[in-house]
Jmol script that loads the backbone (N, CA, C; Angstrom):
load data "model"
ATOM      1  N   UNK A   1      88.641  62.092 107.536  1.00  0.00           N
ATOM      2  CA  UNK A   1      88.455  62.568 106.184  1.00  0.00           C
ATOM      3  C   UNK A   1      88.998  61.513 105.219  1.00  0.00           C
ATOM      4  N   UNK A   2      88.102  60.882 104.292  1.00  0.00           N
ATOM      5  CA  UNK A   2      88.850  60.507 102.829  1.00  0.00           C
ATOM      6  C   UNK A   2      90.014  60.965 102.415  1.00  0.00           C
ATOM      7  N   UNK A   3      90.471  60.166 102.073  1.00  0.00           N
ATOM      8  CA  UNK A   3      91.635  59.971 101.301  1.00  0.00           C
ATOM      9  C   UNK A   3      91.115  60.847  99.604  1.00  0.00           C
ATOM     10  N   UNK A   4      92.041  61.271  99.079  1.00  0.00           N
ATOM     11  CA  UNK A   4      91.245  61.727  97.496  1.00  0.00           C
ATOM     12  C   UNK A   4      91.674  60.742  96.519  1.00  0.00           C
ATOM     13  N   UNK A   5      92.838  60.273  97.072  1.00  0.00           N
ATOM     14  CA  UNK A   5      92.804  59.081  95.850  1.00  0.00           C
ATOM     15  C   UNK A   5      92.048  58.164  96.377  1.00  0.00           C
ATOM     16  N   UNK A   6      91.786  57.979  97.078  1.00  0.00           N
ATOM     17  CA  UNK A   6      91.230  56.652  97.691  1.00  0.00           C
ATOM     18  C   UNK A   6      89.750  56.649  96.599  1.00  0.00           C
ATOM     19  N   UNK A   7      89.372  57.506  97.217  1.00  0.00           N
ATOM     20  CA  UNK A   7      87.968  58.538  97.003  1.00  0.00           C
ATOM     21  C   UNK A   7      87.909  58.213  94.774  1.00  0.00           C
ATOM     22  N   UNK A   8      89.198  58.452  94.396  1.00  0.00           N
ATOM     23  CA  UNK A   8      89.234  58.097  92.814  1.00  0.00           C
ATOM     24  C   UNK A   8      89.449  56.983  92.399  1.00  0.00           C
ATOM     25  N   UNK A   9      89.781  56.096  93.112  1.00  0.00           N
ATOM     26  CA  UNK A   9      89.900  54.679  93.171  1.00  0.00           C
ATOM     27  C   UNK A   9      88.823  54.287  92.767  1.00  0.00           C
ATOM     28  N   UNK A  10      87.789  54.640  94.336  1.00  0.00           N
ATOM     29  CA  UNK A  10      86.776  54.115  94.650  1.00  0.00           C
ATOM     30  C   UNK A  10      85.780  54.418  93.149  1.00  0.00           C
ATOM     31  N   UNK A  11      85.960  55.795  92.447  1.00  0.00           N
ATOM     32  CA  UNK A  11      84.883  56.080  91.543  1.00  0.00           C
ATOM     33  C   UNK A  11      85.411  55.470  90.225  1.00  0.00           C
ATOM     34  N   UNK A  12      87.027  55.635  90.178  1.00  0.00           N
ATOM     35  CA  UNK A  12      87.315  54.522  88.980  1.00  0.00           C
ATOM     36  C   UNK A  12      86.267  53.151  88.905  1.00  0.00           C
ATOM     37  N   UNK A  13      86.901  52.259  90.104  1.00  0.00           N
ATOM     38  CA  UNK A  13      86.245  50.708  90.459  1.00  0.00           C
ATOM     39  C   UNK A  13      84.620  50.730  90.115  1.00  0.00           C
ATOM     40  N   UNK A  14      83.937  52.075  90.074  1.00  0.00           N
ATOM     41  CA  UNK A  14      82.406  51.861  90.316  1.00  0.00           C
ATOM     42  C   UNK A  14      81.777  52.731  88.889  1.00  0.00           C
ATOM     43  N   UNK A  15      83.395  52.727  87.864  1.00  0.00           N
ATOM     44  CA  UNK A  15      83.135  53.419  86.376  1.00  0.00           C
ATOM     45  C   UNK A  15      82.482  54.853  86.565  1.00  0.00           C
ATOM     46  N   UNK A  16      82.335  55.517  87.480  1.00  0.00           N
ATOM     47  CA  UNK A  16      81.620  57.237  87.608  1.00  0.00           C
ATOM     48  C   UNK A  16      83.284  57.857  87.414  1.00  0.00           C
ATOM     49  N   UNK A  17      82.228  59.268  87.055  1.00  0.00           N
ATOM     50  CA  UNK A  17      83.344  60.285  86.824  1.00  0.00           C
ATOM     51  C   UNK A  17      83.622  60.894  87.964  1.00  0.00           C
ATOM     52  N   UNK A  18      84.807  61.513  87.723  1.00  0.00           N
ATOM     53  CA  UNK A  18      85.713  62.049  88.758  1.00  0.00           C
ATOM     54  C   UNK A  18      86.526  62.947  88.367  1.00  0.00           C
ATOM     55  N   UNK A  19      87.012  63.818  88.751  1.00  0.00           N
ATOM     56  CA  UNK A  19      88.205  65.036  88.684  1.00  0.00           C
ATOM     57  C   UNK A  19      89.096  65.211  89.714  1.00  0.00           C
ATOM     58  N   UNK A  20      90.562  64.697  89.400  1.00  0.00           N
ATOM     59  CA  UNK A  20      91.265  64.785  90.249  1.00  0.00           C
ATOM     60  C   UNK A  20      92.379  66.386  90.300  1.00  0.00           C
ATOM     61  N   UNK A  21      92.505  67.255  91.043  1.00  0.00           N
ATOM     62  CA  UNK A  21      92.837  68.704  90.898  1.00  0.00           C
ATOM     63  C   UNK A  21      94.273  68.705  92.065  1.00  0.00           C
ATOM     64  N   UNK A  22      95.997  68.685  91.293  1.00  0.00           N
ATOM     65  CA  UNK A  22      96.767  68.987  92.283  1.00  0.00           C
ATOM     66  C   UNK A  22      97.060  69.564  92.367  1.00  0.00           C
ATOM     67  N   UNK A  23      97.852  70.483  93.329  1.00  0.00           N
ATOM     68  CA  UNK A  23      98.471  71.552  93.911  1.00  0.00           C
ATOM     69  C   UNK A  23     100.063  71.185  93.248  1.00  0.00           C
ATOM     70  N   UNK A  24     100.273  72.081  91.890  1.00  0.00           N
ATOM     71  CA  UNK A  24     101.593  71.732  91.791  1.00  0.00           C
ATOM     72  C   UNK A  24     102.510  72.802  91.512  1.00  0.00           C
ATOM     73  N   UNK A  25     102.137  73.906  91.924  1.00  0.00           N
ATOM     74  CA  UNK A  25     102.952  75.233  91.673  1.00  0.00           C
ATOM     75  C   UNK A  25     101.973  76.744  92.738  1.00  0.00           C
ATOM     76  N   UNK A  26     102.599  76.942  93.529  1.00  0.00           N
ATOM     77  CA  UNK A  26     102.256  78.073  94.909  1.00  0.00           C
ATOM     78  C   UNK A  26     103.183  79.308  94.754  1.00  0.00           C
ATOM     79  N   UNK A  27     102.128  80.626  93.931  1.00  0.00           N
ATOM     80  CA  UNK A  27     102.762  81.907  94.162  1.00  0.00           C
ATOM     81  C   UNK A  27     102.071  82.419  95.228  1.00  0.00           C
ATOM     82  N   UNK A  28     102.795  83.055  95.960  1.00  0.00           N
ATOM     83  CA  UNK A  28     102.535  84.106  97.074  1.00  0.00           C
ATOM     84  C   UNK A  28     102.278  83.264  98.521  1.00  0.00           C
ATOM     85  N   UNK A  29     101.712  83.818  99.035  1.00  0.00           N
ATOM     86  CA  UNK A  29     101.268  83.407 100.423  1.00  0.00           C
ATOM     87  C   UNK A  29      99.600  82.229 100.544  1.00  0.00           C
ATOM     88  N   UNK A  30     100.048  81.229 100.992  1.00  0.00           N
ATOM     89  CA  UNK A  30      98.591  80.171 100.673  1.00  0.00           C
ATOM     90  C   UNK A  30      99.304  79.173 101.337  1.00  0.00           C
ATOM     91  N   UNK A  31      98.030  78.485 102.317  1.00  0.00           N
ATOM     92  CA  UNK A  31      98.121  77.567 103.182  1.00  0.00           C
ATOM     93  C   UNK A  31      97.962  76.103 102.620  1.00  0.00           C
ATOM     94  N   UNK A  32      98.046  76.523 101.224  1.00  0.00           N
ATOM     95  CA  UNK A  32      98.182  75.139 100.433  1.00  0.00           C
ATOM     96  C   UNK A  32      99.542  74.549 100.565  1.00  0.00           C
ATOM     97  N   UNK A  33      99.234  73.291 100.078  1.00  0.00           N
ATOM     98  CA  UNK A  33     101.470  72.783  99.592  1.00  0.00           C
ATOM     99  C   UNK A  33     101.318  72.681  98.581  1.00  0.00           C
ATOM    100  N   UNK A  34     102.291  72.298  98.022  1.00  0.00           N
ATOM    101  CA  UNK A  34     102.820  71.233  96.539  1.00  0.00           C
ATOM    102  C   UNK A  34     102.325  70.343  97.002  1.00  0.00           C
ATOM    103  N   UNK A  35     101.313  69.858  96.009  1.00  0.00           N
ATOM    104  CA  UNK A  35     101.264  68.271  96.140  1.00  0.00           C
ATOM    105  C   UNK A  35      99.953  67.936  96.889  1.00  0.00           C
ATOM    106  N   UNK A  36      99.412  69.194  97.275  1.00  0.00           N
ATOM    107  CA  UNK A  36      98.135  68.948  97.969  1.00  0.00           C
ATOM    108  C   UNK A  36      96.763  68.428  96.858  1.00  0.00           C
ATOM    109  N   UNK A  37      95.693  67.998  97.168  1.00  0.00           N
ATOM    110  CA  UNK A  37      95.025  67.454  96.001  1.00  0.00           C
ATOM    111  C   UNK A  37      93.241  67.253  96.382  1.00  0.00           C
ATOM    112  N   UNK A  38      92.487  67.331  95.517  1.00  0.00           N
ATOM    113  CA  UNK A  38      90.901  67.038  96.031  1.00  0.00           C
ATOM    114  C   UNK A  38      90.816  66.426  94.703  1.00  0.00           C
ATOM    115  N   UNK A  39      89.806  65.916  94.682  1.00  0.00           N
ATOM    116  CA  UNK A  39      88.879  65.062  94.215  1.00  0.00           C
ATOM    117  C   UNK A  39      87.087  65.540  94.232  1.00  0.00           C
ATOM    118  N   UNK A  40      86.662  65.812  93.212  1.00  0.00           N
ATOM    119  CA  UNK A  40      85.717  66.198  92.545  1.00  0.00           C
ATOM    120  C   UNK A  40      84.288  64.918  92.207  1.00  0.00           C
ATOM    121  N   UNK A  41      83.661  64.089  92.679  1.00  0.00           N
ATOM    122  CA  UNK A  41      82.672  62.769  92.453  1.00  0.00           C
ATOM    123  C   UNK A  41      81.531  63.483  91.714  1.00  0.00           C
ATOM    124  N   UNK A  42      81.537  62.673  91.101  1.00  0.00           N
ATOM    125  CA  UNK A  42      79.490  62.874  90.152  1.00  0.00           C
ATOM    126  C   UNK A  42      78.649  63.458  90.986  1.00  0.00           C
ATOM    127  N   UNK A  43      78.294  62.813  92.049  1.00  0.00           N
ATOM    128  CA  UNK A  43      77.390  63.541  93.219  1.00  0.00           C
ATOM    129  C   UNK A  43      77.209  64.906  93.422  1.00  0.00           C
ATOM    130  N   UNK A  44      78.863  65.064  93.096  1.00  0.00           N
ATOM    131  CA  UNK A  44      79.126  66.922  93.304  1.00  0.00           C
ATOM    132  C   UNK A  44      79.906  66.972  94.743  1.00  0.00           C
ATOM    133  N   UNK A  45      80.124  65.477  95.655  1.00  0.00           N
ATOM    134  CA  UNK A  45      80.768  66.111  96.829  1.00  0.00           C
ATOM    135  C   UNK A  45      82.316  65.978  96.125  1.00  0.00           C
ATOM    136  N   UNK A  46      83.117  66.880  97.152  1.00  0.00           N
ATOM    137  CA  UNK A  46      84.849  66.855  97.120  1.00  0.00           C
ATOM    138  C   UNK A  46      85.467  66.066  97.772  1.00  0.00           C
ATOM    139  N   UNK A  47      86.288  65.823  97.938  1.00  0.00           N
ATOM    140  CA  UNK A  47      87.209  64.810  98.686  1.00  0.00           C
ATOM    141  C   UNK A  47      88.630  65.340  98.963  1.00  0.00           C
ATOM    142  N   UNK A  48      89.028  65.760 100.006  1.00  0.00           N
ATOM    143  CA  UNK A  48      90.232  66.590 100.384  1.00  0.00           C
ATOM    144  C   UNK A  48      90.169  67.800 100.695  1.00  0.00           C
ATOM    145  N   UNK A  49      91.558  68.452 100.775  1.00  0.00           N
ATOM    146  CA  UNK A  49      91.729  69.732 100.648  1.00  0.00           C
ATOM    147  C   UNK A  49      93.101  70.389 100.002  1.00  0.00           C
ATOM    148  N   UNK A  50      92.736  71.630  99.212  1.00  0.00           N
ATOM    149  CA  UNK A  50      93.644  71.999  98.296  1.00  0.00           C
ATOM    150  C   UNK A  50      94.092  73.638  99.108  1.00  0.00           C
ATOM    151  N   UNK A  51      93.661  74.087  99.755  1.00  0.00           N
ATOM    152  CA  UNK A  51      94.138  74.839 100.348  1.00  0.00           C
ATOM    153  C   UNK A  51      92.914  75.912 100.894  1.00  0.00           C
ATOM    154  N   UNK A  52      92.396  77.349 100.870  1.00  0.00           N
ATOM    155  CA  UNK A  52      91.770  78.473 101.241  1.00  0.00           C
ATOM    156  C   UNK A  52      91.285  79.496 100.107  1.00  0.00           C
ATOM    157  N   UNK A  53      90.252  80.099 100.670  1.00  0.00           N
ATOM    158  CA  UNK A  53      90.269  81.588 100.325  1.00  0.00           C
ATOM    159  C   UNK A  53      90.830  81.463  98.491  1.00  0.00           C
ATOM    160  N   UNK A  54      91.091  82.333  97.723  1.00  0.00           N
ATOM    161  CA  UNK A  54      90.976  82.464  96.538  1.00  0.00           C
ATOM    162  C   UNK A  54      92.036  81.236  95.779  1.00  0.00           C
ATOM    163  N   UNK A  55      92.476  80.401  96.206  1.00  0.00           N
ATOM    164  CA  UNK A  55      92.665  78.756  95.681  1.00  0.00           C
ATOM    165  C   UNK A  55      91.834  78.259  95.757  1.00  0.00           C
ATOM    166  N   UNK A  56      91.147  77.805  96.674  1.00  0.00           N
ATOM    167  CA  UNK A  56      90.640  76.862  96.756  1.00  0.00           C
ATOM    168  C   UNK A  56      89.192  77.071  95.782  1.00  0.00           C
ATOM    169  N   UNK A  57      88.822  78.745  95.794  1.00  0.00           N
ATOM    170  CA  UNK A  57      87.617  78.816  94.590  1.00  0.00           C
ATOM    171  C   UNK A  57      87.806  78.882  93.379  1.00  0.00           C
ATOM    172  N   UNK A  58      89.671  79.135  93.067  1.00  0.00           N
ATOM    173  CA  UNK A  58      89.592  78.865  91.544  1.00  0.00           C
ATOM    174  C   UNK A  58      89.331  77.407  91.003  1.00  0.00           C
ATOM    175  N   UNK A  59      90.248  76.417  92.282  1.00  0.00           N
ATOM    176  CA  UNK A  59      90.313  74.919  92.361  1.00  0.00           C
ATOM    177  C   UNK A  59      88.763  74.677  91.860  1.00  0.00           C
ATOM    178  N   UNK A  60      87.551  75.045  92.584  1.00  0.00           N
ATOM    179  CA  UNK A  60      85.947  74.500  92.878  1.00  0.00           C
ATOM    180  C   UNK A  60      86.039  74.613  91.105  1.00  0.00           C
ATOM    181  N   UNK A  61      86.147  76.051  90.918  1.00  0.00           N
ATOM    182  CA  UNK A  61      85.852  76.162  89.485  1.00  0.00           C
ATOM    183  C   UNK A  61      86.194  75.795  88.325  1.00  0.00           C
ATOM    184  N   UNK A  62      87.896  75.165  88.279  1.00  0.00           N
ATOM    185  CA  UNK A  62      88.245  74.302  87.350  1.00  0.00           C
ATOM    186  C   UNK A  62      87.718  72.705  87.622  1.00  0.00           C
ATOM    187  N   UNK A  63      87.783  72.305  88.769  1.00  0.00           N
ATOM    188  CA  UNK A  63      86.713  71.325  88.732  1.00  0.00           C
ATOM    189  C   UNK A  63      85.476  71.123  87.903  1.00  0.00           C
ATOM    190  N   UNK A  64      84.991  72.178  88.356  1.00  0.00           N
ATOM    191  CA  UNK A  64      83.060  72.364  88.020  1.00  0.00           C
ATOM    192  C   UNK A  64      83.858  72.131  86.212  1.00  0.00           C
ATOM    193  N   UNK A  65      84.478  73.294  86.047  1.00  0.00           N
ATOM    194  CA  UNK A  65      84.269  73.429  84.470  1.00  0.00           C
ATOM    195  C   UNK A  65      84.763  71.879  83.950  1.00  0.00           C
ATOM    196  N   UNK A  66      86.116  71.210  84.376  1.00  0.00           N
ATOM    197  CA  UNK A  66      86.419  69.862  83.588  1.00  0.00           C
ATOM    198  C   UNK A  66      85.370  68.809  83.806  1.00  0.00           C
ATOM    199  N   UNK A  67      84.731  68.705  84.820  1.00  0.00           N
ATOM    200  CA  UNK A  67      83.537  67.714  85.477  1.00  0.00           C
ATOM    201  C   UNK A  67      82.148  67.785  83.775  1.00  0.00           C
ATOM    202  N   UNK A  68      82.167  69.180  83.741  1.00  0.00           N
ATOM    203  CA  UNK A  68      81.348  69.734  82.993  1.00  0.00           C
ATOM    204  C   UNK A  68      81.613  69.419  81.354  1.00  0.00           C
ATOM    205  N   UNK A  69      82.789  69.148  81.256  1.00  0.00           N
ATOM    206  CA  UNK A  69      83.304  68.761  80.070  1.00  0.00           C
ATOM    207  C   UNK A  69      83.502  67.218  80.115  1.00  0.00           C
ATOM    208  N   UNK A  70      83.464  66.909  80.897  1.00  0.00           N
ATOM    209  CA  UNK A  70      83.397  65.486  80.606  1.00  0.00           C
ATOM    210  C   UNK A  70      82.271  64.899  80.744  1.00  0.00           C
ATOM    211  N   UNK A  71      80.868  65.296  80.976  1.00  0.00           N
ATOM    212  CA  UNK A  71      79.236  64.313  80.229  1.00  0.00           C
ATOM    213  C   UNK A  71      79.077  65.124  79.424  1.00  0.00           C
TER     214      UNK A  71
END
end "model"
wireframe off; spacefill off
backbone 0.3
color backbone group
């Protein structure tokens, strides 16, 4: 699996957009960490993993929406 910074590097270096999304605060029970992180590319693929189940679809969706705000 990619790296997600790697992965933002790579879309910095090649001027495309990107959304980088971290894991920096965990209430309750979630197989996420602190500090966990994905990466969002123009294409629409992800890069990483931010955790499961109702994280990881709020994660998709603040993605989608900042991705969406930025063209």
């Amino acid at each position: 699996m990619r790296d997600p910074i790697q992965a933002l590097a790579e879309a910095i270096e090649q001027q495309q957009p990107a959304v980088l999304a971290t894991v920096i605060e965990i209430r309750g029970a979630s197989p996420a960490k602190v500090g966990a992180q994905i990466v969002r590319l123009a294409d629409g693929t992800t890069v990483g993993i931010a955790g499961g189940g109702k994280l990881a679809a709020a994660l998709r969706q603040v993605l989608l929406h900042r991705f969406a705000m930025s063209a």
